[in-house]
C-alpha distance (Angstrom), angle and dihedral (degrees) to the residues before:
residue distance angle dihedral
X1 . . .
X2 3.82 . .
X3 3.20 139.9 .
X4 3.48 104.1 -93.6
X5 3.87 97.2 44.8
X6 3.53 85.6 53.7
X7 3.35 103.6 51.9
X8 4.39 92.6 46.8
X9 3.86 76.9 59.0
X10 3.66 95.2 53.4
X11 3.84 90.5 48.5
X12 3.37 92.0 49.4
X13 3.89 95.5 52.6
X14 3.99 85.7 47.1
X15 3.76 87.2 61.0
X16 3.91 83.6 47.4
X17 3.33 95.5 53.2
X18 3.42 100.1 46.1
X19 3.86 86.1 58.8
X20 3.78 91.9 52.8
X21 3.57 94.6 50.1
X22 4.04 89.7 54.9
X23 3.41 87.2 51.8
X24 3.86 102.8 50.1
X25 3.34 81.7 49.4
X26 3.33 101.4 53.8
X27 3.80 82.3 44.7
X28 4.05 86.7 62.8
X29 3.74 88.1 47.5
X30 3.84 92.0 56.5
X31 3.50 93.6 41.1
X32 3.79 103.1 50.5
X33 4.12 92.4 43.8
X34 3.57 92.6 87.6
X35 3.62 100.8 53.8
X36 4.19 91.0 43.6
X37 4.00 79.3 55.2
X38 4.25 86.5 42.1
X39 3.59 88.0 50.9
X40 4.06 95.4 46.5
X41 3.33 88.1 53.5
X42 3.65 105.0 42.5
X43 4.34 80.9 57.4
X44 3.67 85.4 54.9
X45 3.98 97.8 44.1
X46 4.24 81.7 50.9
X47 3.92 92.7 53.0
X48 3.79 86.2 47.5
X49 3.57 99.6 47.0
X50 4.61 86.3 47.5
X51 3.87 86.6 48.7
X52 4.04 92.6 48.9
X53 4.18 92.2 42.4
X54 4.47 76.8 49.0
X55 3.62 90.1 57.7
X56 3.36 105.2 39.5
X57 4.03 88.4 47.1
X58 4.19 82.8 55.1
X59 3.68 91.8 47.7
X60 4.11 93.4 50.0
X61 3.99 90.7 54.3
X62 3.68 98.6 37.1
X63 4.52 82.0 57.1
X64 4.03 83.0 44.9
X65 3.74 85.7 52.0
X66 3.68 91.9 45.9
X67 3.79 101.7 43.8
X68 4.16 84.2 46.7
X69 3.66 84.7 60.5
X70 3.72 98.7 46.2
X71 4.03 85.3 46.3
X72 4.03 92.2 54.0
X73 3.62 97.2 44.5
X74 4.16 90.0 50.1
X75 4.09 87.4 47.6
X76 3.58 76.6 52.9
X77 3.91 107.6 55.3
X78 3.83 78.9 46.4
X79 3.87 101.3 63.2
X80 4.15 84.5 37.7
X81 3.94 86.5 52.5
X82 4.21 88.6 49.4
X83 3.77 95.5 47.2
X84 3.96 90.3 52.9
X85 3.65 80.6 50.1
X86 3.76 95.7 57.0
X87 3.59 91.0 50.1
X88 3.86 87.4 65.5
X89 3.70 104.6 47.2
X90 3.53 132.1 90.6
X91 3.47 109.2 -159.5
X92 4.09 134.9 79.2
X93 3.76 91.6 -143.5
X94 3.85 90.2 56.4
X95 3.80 97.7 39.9
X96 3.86 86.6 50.8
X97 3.57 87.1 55.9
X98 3.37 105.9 53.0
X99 4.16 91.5 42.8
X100 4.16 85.4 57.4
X101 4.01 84.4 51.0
X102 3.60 90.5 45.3
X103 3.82 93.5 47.9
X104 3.89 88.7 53.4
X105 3.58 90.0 48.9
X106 3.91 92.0 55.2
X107 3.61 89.2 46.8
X108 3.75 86.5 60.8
X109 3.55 93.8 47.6
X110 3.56 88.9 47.8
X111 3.86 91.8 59.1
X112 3.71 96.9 47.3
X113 3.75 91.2 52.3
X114 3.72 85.0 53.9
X115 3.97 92.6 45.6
X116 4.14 83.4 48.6
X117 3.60 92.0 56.4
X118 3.94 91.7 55.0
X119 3.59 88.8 41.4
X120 3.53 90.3 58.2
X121 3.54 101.3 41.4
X122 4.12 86.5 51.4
X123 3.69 80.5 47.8
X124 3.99 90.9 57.1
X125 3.22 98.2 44.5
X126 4.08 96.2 51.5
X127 3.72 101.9 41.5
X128 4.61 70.3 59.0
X129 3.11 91.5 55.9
X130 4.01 96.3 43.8
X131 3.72 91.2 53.3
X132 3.68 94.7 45.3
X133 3.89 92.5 49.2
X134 3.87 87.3 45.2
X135 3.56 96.0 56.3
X136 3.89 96.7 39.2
X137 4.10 81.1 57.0
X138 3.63 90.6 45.7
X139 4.07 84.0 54.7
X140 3.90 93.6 42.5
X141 4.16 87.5 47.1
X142 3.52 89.9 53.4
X143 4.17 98.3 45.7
X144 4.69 85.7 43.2
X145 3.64 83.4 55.8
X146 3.71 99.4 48.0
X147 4.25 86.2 43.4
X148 3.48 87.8 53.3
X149 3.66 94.3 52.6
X150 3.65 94.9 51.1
X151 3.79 91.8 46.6
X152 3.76 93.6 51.6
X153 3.46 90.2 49.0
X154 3.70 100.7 44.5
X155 3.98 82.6 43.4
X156 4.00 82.9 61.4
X157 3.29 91.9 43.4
X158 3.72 101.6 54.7
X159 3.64 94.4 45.2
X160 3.95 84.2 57.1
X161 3.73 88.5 55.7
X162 3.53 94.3 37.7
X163 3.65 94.5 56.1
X164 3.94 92.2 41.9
X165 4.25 90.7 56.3
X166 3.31 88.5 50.0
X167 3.21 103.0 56.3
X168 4.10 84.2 42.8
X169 3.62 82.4 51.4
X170 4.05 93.6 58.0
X171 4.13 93.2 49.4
X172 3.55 94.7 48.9
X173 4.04 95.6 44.9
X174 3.94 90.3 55.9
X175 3.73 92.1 72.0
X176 4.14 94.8 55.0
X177 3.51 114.6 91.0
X178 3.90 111.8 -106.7
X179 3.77 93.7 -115.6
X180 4.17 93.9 53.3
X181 3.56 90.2 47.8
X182 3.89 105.2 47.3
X183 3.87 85.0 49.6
X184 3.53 85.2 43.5
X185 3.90 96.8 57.2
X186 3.85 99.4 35.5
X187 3.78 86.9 63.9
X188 3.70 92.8 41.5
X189 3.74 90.8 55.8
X190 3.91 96.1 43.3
X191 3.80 92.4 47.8
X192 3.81 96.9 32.6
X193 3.89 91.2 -163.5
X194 3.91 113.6 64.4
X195 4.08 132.8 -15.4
X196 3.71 103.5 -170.0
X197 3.78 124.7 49.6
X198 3.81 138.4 176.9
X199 4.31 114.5 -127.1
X200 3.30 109.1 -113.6
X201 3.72 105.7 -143.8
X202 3.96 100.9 -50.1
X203 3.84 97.2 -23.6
X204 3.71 136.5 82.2
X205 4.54 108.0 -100.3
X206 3.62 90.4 -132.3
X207 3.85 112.0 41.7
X208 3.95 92.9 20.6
X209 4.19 88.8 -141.9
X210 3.80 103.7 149.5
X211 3.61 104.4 -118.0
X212 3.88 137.6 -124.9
X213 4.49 109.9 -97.5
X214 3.31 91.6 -120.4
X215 3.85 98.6 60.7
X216 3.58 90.3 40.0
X217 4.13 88.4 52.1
X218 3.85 81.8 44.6
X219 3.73 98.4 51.2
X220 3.73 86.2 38.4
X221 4.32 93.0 58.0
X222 3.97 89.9 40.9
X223 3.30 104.2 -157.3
X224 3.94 104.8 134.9
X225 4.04 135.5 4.4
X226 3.74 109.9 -56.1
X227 3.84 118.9 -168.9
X228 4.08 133.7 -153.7
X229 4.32 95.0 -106.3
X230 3.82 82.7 -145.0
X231 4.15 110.3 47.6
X232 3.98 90.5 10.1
X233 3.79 91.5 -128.1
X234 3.98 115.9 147.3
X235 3.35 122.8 -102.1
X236 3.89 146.3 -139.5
X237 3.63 137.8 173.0
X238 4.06 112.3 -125.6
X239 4.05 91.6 -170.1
């Protein structure tokens, strides 16, 4: 085959290549969109999962708050009860009694009150919180959405193009000779990055290993399919 044969052949496979690289890169494309939409998601599910632990936090303290209330207002139909009391005894000793229980009582009451306040501050500052996370997730809902949209439509898009290269891909195989192009794709497949490489100076382009003369004279003369003795790719001279 000579040298000029061969090298049409070469620039055709170039132009093949370059179509197969689009395409297992569009390939990539396709394949990593659904984790990116995964990973948007799995953001959201986290800001969902903060805003529910917010609530429920709220919720806890606002029972606390509740059940401090309830305790108060008992403590308080107990010193009511004891001051009716007083009102039917006769005695000092027994009056003084009942005012030392009462004063122990108030004391409790006292201390609850105080516990309510911090209750409701704690309240305060979580239903804050809740409505802060819930609007940040409202945000990040609204921003997951729009990423999805782009991804599904860029997924659309590249199968478009995908499907369009191949079908470039097919016309512009037919005209490489069967041999060329079976060695061609066997080291496409095994390398999965590029087949056909140019020597650059007296090594191979893609693995850089400096090469043997005589495939470097045989690359040089063209006239069949010379491969890299290292990474097995083909090779042309671009000189």
């Amino acid at each position: 085959m000579d040298k000029q044969t061969v090298r049409g052949i070469i620039d055709q496979l170039l132009i093949v290549q370059e179509r197969d690289c689009r395409i297992a890169r569009c390939r990539q494309e396709l394949d990593d969109i659904p984790s990116r939409k995964q990973s948007a998601e799995s953001k959201l599910a986290d800001d969902r999962a903060a805003l529910e632990k917010a609530q429920a936090t709220l919720k806890a303290r606002l029972a606390a708050i509740k059940n401090a209330e309830v305790e108060i207002e008992t403590i308080r139909q107990q010193v009511a009860k004891l001051r009716e009391q007083q009102f039917q005894i006769k005695s000092n000793e027994e009056f003084k009694v009942l005012n030392k229980e009462i004063a122990g009582l108030q004391e409790k009451i006292k201390l609850r009150e105080d516990n309510e306040l911090e209750l409701m501050e704690s309240a305060e500052q979580a239903q804050r919180e809740a409505n802060n996370l819930k609007t940040q997730l409202g945000g990040a809902e609204t921003t997951v959405r729009g990423e999805c949209r782009q991804l599904d439509e860029r997924h659309k898009n590249l199968e478009a193009e995908m499907q369009q290269l191949l079908q470039e891909r097919q016309g512009l195989a037919t005209v490489v000779p069967a041999d060329w192009l079976t060695h061609y794709t066997r080291v496409m497949e095994n390398r999965r990055d590029i087949a056909l490489v140019s020597l650059e100076g007296n090594a191979c382009g893609a693995c850089h290993m400096t090469l043997p003369p005589h495939i470097l004279q045989e690359a040089k003369w063209a006239a069949e399919i010379i491969t890299c003795s290292f990474c097995g790719r083909l090779l042309y001279f671009s000189g």
